[in-house]
N, C-alpha and C positions, 0 to 999 in steps of 0.2 A: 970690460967691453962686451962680455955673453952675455951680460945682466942688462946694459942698455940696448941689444940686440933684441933680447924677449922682449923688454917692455914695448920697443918699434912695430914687434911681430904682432904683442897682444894689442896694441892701439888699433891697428890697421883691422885686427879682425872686427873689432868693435865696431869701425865706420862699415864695416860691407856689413859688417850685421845690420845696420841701424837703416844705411841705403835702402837694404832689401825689404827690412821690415815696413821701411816708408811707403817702395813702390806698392807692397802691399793693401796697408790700408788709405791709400791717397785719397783723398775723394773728386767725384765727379767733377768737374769744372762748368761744363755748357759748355764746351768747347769740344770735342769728343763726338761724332755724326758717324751712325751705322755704317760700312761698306758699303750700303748698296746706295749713298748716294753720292760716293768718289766712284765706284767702279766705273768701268766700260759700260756703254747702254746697251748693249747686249746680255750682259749681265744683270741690270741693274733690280728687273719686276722679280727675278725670280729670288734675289738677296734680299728685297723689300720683303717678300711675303713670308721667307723663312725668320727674319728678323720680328715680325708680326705674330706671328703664330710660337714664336718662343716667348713673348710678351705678353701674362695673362692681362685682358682688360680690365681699367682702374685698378690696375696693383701699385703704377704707380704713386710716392709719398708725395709728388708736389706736383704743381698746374705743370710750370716748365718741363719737364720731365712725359708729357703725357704724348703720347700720338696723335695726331691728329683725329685718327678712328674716334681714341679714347676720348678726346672734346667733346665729338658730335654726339654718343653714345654714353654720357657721365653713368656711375653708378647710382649715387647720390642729386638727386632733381627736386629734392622736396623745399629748399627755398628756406623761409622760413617758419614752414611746415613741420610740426613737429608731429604729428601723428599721421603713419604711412596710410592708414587708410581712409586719409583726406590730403592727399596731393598737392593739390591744387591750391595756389594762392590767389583769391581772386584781385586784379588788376588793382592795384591804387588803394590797398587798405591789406587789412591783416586778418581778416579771413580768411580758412580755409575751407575744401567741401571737396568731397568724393567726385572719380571723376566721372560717375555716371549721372553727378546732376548739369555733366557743362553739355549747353546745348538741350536740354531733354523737353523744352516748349514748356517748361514751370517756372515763373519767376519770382526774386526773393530770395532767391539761394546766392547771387553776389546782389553788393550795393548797385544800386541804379542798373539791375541786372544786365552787368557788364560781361557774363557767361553767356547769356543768350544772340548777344550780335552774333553779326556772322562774322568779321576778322575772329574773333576768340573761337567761333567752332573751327574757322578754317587752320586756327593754329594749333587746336586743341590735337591735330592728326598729324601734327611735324614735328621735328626736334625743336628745343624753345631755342628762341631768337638769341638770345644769349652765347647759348651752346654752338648754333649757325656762325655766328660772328667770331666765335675764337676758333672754327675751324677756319675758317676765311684765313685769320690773322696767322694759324699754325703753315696753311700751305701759302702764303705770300713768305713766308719766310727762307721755303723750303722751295718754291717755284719762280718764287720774284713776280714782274709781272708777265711775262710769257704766258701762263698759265691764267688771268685772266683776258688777255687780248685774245686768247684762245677761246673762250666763254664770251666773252662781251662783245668783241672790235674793240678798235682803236683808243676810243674817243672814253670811254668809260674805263677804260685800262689808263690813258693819261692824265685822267681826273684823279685814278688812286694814285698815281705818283704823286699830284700834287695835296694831293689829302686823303690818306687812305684812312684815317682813325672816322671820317664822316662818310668815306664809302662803304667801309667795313659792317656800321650801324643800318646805314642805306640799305645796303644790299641782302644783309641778314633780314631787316625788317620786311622786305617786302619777301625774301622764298619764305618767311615767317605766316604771313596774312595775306599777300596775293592770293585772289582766290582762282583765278587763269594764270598762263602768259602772257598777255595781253596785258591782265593790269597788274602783272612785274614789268612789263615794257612801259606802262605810264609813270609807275610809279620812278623810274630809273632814268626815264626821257629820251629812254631808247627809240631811234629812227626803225622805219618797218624794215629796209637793210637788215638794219642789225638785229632786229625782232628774228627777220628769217634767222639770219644764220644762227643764232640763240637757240631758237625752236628744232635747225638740223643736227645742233651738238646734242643736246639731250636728248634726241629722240636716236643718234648713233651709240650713247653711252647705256640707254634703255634697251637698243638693242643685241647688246654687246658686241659690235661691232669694232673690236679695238682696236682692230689692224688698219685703219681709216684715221684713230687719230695717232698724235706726236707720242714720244714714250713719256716723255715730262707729266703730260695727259693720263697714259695709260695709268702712272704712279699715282696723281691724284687718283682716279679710279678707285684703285684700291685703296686708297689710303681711306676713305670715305666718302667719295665724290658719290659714286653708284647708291650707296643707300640714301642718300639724300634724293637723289634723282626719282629711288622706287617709294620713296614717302611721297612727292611730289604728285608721282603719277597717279597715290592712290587715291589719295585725296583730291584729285579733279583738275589739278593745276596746269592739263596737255586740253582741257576738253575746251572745244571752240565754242 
C-alpha cells in the first residue's frame, strides 16, 4: 500500500509539472487583445499607449501580430528591391531607382516615365497604398465600423459592410494619390455633406483637438491615424 501511495504521489507531481511547464511555453493563439481594449474607456488611451511604447516597432515576427502603427510605418518597404539605396520600384515593371530621381523633371529613369506624373509624386510623400490599406483593415478589426462612419458618414461606412476588401483598396488608393480633398471626395463619391464633415475630422485630428472626438477615435489616433493625417497635410492634400 506505501509503494502504491508514492507512485500516486510521483504521478500527480509529474502532471502539475508538465501543466505548468505547458502554461509556460503555450503559444500565442490571436485570440489574446491588450487590456486596454476590454478595459473601462476611461482607462482605455492611457493602457493603449503604455502597451505601445512597451512594443518596439517591427519587432514583431509576423503581419498578424503587428500594430496597426507598425502597418502604417513597416521597417522593410523596399518591395522587390533589393538594393537600399534604390527604393523604389518603379510601377508596373522591375526597376528600381533612388528616391531622388522620383519627380526630379528628368525622364527615363521609369518606363513610360511613370515617376514623373503627378499620382506617383503625390504618393511618393505618403505611406504606400499598400501599407494604407492594411492599416484600414488592422483598425476595421479593432474598431468595426464606428470608426469609419466617424470618418466617412453613413453611406461609405454601409458600402464597407457590404464589401470592405473593395473599399479597403478604394480608400487606400486615393489617401494614396488624391492630390486634395476634393479629389479624395471624387474619387470615393462622396456628397459635399459628407466632403464637409470629412474635411472638419481631419482638420480636429490635425489640431489635436481630441477631446471633440469619440474615445474609439481617440484610440485610432494613436494607433496611427495622426501620422497619416500630418503626411496628408504635408504633402498638400487640406490645400483648396
Amino acid at each position: 500500500m506505501p509503494s502504491f501511495l508514492a507512485i500516486l504521489i510521483s504521478l500527480l507531481a509529474i502532471l502539475v509539472k508538465i501543466d505548468s511547464t505547458t502554461a509556460i511555453v503555450k503559444p500565442f493563439d490571436g485570440t489574446h487583445r491588450p487590456r486596454w481594449l476590454t478595459d473601462s474607456h476611461r482607462n482605455r488611451i492611457e493602457l493603449f499607449k503604455k502597451w505601445l511604447g512597451n512594443k518596439p516597432i517591427g519587432s514583431a515576427s509576423n503581419e498578424g501580430s503587428l500594430s496597426p502603427y507598425d502597418l502604417l510605418h513597416p521597417v522593410h518597404q523596399f518591395k522587390g528591391c533589393i538594393d537600399p539605396s534604390e527604393p523604389f520600384q518603379c510601377p508596373q515593371s522591375e526597376r528600381c531607382i533612388a528616391l531622388q530621381f522620383i519627380c526630379d523633371g528628368h525622364s527615363g529613369d521609369c518606363p513610360g516615365n511613370v515617376d514623373e506624373n503627378e499620382e506617383t509624386c503625390i504618393a511618393a510623400k505618403r505611406p504606400a497604398k499598400e501599407n494604407i490599406e492594411k492599416f484600414l483593415q488592422a483598425e476595421y478589426e479593432l474598431h468595426d465600423l464606428k470608426l469609419f462612419t466617424f470618418l466617412f458618414g453613413n453611406k461609405i461606412s454601409k458600402s464597407i459592410e457590404e464589401n470592405s476588401p473593395f473599399w479597403f483598396d478604394t480608400l487606400a488608393s486615393a489617401f494614396s494619390v488624391a492630390k486634395t480633398i476634393r479629389n479624395f471626395a471624387e474619387k470615393t463619391h462622396m456628397s459635399p455633406e459628407e466632403l464637409t464633415h470629412f474635411q472638419n475630422v481631419i482638420q480636429m485630428i490635425h489640431d489635436g483637438r481630441l477631446e471633440e472626438i469619440p474615445i474609439f477615435a481617440q484610440e485610432a489616433v494613436n494607433q496611427g491615424l495622426a501620422s497619416l493625417v500630418e503626411k496628408l497635410y504635408e504633402s498638400g492634400f487640406m490645400d483648396q
